[in-house]
N, CA, C and O atoms as a DFTB+ gen file, in Angstrom:
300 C
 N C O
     1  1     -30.925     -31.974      -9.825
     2  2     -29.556     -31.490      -9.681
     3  2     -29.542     -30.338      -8.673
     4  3     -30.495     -29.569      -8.542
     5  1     -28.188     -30.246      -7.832
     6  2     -28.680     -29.278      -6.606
     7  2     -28.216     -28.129      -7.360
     8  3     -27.733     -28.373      -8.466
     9  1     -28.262     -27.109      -7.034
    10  2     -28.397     -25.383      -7.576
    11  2     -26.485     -25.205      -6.920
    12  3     -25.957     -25.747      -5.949
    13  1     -25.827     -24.114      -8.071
    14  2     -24.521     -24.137      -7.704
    15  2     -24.488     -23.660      -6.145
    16  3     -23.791     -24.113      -5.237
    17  1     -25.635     -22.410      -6.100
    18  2     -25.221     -21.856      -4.335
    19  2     -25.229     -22.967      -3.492
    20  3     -24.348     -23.116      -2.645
    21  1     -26.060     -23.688      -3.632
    22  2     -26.253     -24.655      -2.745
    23  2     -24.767     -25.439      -2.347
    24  3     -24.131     -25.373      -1.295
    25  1     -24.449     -26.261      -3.695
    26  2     -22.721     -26.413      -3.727
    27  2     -22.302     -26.142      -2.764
    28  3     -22.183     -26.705      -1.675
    29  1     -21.811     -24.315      -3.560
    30  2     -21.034     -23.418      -3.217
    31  2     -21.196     -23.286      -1.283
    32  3     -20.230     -23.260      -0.519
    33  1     -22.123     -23.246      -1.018
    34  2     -22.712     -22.883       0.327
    35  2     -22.069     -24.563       1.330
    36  3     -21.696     -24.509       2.502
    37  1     -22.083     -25.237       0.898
    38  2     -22.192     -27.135       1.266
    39  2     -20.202     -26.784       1.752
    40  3     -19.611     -26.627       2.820
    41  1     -19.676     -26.802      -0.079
    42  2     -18.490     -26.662       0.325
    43  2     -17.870     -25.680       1.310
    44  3     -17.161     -26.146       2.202
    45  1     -18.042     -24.526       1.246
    46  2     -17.343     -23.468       2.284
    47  2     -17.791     -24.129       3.677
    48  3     -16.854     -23.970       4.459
    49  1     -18.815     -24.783       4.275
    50  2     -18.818     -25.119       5.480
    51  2     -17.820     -26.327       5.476
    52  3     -17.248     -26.631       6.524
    53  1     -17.608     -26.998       4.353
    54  2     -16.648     -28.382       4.766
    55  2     -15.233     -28.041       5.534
    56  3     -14.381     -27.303       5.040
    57  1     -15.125     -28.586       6.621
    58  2     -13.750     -28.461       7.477
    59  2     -12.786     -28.761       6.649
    60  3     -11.750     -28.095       6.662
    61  1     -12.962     -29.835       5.767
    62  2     -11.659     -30.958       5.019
    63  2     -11.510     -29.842       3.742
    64  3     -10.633     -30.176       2.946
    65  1     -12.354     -28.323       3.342
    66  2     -11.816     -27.840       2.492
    67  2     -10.808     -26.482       2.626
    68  3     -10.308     -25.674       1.843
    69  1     -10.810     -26.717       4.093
    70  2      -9.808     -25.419       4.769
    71  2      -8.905     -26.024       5.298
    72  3      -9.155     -26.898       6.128
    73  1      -7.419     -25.650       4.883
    74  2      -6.241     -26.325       5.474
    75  2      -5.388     -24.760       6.076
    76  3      -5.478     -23.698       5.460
    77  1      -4.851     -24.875       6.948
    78  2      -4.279     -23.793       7.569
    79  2      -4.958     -22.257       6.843
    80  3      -4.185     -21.516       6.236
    81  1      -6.173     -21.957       6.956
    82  2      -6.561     -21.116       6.413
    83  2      -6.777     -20.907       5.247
    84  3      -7.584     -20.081       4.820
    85  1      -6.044     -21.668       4.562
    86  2      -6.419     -21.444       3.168
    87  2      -7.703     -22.235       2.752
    88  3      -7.961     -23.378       3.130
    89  1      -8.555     -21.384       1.828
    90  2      -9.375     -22.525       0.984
    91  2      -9.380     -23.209       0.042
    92  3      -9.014     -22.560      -0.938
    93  1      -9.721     -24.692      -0.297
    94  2      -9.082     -25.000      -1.784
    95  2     -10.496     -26.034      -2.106
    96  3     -10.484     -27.093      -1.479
    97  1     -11.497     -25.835      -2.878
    98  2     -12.653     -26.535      -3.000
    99  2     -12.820     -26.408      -4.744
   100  3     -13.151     -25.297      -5.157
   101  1     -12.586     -27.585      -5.832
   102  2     -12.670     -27.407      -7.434
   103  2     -14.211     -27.653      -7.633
   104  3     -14.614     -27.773      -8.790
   105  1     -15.223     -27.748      -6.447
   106  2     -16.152     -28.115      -6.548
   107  2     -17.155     -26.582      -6.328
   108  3     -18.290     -26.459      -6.791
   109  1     -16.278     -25.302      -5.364
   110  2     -16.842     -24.336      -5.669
   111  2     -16.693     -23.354      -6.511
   112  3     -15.586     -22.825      -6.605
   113  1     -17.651     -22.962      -7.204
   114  2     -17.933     -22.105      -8.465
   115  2     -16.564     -20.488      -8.422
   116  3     -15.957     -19.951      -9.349
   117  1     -16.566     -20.210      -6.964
   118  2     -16.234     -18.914      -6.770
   119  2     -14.749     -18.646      -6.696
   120  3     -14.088     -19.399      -5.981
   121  1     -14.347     -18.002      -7.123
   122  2     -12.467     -17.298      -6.568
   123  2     -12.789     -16.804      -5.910
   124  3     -11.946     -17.128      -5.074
   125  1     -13.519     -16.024      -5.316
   126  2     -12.984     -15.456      -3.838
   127  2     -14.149     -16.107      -3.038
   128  3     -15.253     -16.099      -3.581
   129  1     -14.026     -16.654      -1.842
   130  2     -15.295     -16.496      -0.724
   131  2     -14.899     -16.313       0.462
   132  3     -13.789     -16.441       0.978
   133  1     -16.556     -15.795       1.132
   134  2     -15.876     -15.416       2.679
   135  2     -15.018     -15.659       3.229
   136  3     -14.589     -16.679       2.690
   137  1     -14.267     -15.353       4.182
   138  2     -13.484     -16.195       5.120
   139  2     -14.257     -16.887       6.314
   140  3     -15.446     -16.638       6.510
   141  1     -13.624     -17.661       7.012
   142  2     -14.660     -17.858       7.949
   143  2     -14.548     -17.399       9.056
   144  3     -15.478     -17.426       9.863
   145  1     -13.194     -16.803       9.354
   146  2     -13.603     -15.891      10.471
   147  2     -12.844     -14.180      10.306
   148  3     -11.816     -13.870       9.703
   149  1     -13.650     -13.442      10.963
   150  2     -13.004     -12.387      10.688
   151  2     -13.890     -11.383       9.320
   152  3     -15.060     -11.633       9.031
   153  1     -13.183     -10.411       8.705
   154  2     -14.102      -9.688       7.481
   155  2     -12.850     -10.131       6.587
   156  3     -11.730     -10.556       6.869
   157  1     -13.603      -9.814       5.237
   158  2     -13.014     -10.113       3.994
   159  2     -13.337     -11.472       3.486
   160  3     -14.187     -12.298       3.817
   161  1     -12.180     -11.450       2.362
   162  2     -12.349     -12.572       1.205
   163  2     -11.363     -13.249       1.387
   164  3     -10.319     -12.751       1.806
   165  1     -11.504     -14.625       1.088
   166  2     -10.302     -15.497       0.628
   167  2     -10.348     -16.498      -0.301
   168  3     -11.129     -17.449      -0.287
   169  1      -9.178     -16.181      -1.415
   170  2      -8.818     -16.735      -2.590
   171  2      -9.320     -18.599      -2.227
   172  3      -9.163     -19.207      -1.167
   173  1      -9.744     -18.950      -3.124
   174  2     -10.511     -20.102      -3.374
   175  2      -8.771     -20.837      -4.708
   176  3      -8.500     -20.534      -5.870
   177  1      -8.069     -21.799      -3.726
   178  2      -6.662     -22.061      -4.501
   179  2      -7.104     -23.186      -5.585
   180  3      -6.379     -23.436      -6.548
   181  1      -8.314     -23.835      -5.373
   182  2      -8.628     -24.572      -6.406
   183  2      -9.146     -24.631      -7.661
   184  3      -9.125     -25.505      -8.527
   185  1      -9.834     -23.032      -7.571
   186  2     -10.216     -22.774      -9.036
   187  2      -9.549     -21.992     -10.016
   188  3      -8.988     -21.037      -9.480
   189  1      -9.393     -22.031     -11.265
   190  2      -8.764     -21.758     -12.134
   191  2      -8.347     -20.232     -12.191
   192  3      -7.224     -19.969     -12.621
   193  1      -8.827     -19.649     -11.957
   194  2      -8.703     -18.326     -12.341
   195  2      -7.469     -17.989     -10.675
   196  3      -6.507     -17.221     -10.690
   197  1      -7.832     -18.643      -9.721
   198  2      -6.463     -18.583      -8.582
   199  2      -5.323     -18.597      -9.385
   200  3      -4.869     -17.458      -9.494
   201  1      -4.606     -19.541     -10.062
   202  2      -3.285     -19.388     -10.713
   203  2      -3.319     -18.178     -11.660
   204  3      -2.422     -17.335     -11.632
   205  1      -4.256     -18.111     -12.411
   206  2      -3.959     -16.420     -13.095
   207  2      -3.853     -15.421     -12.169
   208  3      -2.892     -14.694     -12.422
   209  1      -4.544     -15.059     -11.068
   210  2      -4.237     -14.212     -10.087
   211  2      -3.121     -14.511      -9.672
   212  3      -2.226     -13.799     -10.127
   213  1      -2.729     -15.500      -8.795
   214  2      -1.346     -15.483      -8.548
   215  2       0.030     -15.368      -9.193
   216  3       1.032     -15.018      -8.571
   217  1       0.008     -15.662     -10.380
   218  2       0.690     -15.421     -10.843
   219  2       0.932     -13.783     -11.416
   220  3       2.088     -13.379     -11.545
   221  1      -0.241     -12.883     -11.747
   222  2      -0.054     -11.980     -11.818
   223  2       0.458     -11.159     -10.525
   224  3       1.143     -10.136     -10.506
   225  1       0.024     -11.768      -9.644
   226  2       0.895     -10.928      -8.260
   227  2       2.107     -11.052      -8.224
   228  3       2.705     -10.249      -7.506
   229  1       2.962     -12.155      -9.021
   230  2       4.036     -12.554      -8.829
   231  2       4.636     -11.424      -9.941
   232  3       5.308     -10.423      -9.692
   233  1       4.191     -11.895     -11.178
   234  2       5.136     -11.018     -12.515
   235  2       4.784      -9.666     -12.413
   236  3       5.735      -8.928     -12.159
   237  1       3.912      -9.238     -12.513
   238  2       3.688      -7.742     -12.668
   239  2       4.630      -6.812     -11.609
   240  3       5.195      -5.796     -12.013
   241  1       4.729      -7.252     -10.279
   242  2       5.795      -6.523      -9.410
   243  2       7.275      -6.658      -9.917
   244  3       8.032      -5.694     -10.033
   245  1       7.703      -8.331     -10.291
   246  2       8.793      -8.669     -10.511
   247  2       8.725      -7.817     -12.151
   248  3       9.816      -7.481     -12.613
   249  1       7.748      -7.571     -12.785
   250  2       8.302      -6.579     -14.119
   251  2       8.671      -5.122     -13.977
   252  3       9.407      -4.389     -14.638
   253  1       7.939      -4.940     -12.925
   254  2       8.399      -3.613     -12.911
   255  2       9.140      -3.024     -11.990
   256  3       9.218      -1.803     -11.852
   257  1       9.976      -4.222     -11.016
   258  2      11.339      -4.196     -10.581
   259  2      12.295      -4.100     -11.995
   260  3      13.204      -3.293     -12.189
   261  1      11.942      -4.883     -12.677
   262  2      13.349      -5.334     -13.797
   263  2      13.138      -3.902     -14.087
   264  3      14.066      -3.109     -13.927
   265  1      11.652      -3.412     -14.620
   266  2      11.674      -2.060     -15.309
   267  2      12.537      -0.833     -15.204
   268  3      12.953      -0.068     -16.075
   269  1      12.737      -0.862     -13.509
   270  2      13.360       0.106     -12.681
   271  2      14.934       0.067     -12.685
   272  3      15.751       0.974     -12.523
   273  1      15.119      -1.499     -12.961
   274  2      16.138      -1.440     -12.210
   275  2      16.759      -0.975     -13.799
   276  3      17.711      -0.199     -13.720
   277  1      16.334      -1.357     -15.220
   278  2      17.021      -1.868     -16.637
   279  2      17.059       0.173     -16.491
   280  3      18.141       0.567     -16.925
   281  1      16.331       1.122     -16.102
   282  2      15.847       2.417     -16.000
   283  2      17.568       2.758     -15.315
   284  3      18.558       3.322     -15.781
   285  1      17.316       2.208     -14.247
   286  2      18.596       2.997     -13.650
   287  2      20.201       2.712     -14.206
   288  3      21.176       3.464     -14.186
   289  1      20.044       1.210     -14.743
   290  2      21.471       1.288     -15.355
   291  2      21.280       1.631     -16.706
   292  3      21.518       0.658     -17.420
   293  1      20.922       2.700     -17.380
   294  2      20.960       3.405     -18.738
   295  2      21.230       4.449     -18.382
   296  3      21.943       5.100     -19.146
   297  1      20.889       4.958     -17.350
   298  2      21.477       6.468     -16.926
   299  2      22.691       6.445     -16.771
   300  3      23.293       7.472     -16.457
């Protein structure tokens, strides 16, 4: 059986797993990996823990808009 880096390493070079920049591979282990060009990380959209992140980017701002806003009309 091949070793996950190995995988992990196989998929990030595949062309067919990068679509306009984004990466989306259910076959690699990781949420974040390199990018391929440039510095930093990029979100891996196929593995599970991507939708918990994203979605927390989504609600947590949108809660604490409502927070602000439910704040200002009580005054």
């Amino acid at each position: 059986m091949e070793a996950q880096d190995s995988v992990n390493d196989r998929e990030w070079r595949n062309p067919a797993n990068w679509l306009r920049g984004r990466y989306s591979s259910a076959s690699d282990s990781r949420l974040w990996v390199p990018k391929r060009a440039g510095i930093g990380q990029a979100l891996n959209f196929a593995h599970p823990g991507a939708k918990v992140f994203l979605a927390g980017m989504c609600i947590i701002p949108a809660a604490l808009l409502l927070v602000l806003i439910v704040a200002q009309l009580s005054k």
